[in-house]
Each structure stands twice: as C-alpha cells, then as structure tokens.
N, C-alpha and C positions, 0 to 999 in steps of 0.2 A: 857141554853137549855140542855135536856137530849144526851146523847152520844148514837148515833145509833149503833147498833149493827150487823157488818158483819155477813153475815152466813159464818162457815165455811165450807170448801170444800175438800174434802176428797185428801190426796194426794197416795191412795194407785191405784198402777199403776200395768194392769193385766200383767203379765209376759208371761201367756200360750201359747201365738202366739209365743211370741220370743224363749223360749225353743224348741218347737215344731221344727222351722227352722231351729236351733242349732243343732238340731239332727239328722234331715234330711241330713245338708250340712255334718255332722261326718259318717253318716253310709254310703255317699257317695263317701266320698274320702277314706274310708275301703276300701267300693267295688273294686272302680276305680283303687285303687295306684297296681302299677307293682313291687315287689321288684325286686333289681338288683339279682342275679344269683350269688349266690356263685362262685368263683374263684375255678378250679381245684388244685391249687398249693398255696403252701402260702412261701411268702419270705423274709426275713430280712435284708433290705434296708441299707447298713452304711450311715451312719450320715455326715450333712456336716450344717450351720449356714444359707445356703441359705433361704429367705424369702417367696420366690414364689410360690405359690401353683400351685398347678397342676389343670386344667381347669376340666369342668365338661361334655360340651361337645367340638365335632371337633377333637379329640384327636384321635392316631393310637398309641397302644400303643406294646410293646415286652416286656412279663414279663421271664426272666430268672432263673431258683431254683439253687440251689448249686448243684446242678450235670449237672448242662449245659443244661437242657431240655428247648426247647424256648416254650413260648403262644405267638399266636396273639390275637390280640380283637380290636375293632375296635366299637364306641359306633352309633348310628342312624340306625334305623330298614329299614327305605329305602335303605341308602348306602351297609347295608351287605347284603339285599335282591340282590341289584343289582350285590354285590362281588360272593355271593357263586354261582349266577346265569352264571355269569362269567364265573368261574368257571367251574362248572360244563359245559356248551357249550365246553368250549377248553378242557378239559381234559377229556371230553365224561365218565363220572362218574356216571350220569343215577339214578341222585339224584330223590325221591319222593316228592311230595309236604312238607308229612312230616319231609320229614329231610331235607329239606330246610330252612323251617317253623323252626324246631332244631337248627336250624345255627342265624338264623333271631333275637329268643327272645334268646338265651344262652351266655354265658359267653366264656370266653376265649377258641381257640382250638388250640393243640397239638398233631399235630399227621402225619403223610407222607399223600399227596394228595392222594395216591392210597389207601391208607384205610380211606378215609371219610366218602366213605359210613358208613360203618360198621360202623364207630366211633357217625356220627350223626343219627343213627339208633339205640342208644344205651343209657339208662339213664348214669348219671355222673358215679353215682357207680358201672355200668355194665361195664362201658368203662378202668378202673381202675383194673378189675379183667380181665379181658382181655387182659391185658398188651398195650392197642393202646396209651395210654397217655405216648407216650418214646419221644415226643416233636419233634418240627419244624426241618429237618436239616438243616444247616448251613454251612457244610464246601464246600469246594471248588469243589470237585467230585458232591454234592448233595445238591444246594442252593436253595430250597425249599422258606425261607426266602425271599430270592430277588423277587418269585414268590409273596408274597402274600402282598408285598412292593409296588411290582409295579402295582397290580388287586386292593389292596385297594386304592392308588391313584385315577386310573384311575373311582372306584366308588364313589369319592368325587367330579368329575365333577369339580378339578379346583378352589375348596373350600381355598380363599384366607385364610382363620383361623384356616389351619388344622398344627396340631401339631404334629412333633413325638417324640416319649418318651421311654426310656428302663428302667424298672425297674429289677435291678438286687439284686439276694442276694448277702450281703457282704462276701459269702464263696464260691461265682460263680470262676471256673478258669478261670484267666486270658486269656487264647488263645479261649475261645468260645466267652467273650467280642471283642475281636479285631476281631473277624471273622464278627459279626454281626454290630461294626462300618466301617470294609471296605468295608461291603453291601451299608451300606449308600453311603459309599462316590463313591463306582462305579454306585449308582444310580441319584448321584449329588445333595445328602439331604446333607447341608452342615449345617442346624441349628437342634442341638438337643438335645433334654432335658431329664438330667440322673435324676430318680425318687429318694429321699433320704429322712431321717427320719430330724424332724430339731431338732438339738442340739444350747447350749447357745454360742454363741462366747467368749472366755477366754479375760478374763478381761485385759483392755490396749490396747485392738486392734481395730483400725477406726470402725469395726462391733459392736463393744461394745459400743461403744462412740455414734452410730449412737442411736443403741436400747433406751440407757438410754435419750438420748434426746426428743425421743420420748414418 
C-alpha cells in the first residue's frame, strides 16, 4: 500500500504578544524602581575575614568618616516617617511636610537636632556648602546619638529583627569609637555589628580551612 503522506504543520510560533509584555513589564519597573540616595560621606571600612553580610532591611545603621563625623540612617519609610515625626513633636522643630517627606525618602543625616530644619530644607549639595553636614554629636556634654538611638528604636515598634551596625572608617579616631560603643551599652544594646570590607583569611588558619572546604 502507498505510504500516506502527513501534512506538515508550521512550527513557526508568533512572538509579538510575548515581546510586547516583555517590555511592558521592563518600562515598568524603570518607572517604578526607587534608587537608594546616595550617602553624604563615603568611608573605608578596614578589613576583617568575617562572612556575614550585612542585612538589607531592619537594620539602624551609624556610619562614622575619618574625622569623627557620625550618620544615622535608619532603612523603612513608615518607621522614619514615624522617627522624624517624633522628633519633631518633642523637640518642637516645626518641620514642613516637605522636610519631613526629605527625611522619609533620603539617605543618611548628620547634623545637630536644632539645625534639621535648615538641613532637611536643603538639597544634599546645599547642605554641604553650608557647612550643616559637621555630623551627629556624641560626646558626653552633647549626646545627640543616644537621642536618635533611642527615637529610632522606639519607631521600630519592638521589631524582633532589628539590627545595629557601625560602619566606621579604618582612619576614624579611636575615642569617637568608644564614645558611640558606650552609647550602646548605656542604652543596654548589647549585640552589635561592626561594618568591614571582607578580606581572604591567611593560609593555615581554621578560616581558611573552613573556606577551602567549602
């Protein structure tokens, strides 16, 4: 008997719909995404072999430069709404929406309570020629720090997974470090996490031994 003959059937498959969505969902999360806010200060972290990364949210963080200037920052737009709002109540600061709203979506701040306004009434690079950016004080006469320690807690509501962290430069002097760990510990933060670059662990040590096993 003669062999019948399939017809063939096209296997070309329209794409149109799917690019179409493709591009839709891309110029979406264009629109959508928030970048994070540059950092006023930038600082050079010494090096230690530790593994652990640093969380992305929950976190309170103190960034320190080499001249002893402190940042706070503090990452969730409700909890800092709720901080600066704080804030502002108890220290009758007579903040705007706007510069509230400046505190809310910005990046770290460094500056004395009694110049916030001014400071969050002010772009980055205004605030910089202005000289407000002379950082958090800390010492003993004017602990500032302990303030926004204890206001940032108090706006994480008891947030069992909040972290504290200090990132400092490796040319920070030592006595502004020890000022802002005996903050801690008069505030009874007794866990806390120093920011660092990670370096390789030198060869022969359990660290090393761990790595290559891995």
């Amino acid at each position: 008997m003669p062999k019948v003959k399939m017809p063939r059937k096209s296997t070309l498959v329209d794409m149109t719909a799917m690019c179409d969505v493709a591009f839709l969902l891309l110029t979406f999360f264009m629109l959508a995404t928030k970048f994070k806010p540059d950092e006023p200060v930038t600082v050079v972290t010494p090096s230690s072999i530790n593994t652990k990364l640093l969380p992305d949210s929950d976190v309170i963080m103190l960034t320190v430069d080499k001249d002893g200037r402190v940042f706070f920052s503090m990452d969730g737009q409700p909890k800092r709404q709720q901080l600066i709002q704080d804030l502002n109540s108890q220290y009758k600061l007579g903040l705007t929406d706007k510069e509230m709203n400046n505190f809310i979506i910005g990046a770290s701040v460094g500056t004395e309570i009694k110049n916030l306004k001014s400071y969050l009434s002010m772009k980055p690079e205004e605030r910089k020629k202005a000289g407000l950016e002379v950082g958090i004080p800390s010492d003993s006469a004017n602990n500032e720090v302990a303030v926004w320690i204890e206001y940032a807690r108090s706006a994480q509501g008891g947030n069992p997974r909040l972290q504290y962290c200090v990132k400092a430069d490796n040319q920070t002097p030592y006595p502004k470090i020890k000022d802002i760990l005996d903050t801690f510990k008069e505030k009874k933060i007794q866990k806390l996490n120093l920011v660092t670059n990670l370096e390789a662990p030198p060869p022969g040590t359990a660290a090393a031994e761990a790595r290559d096993e891995h």
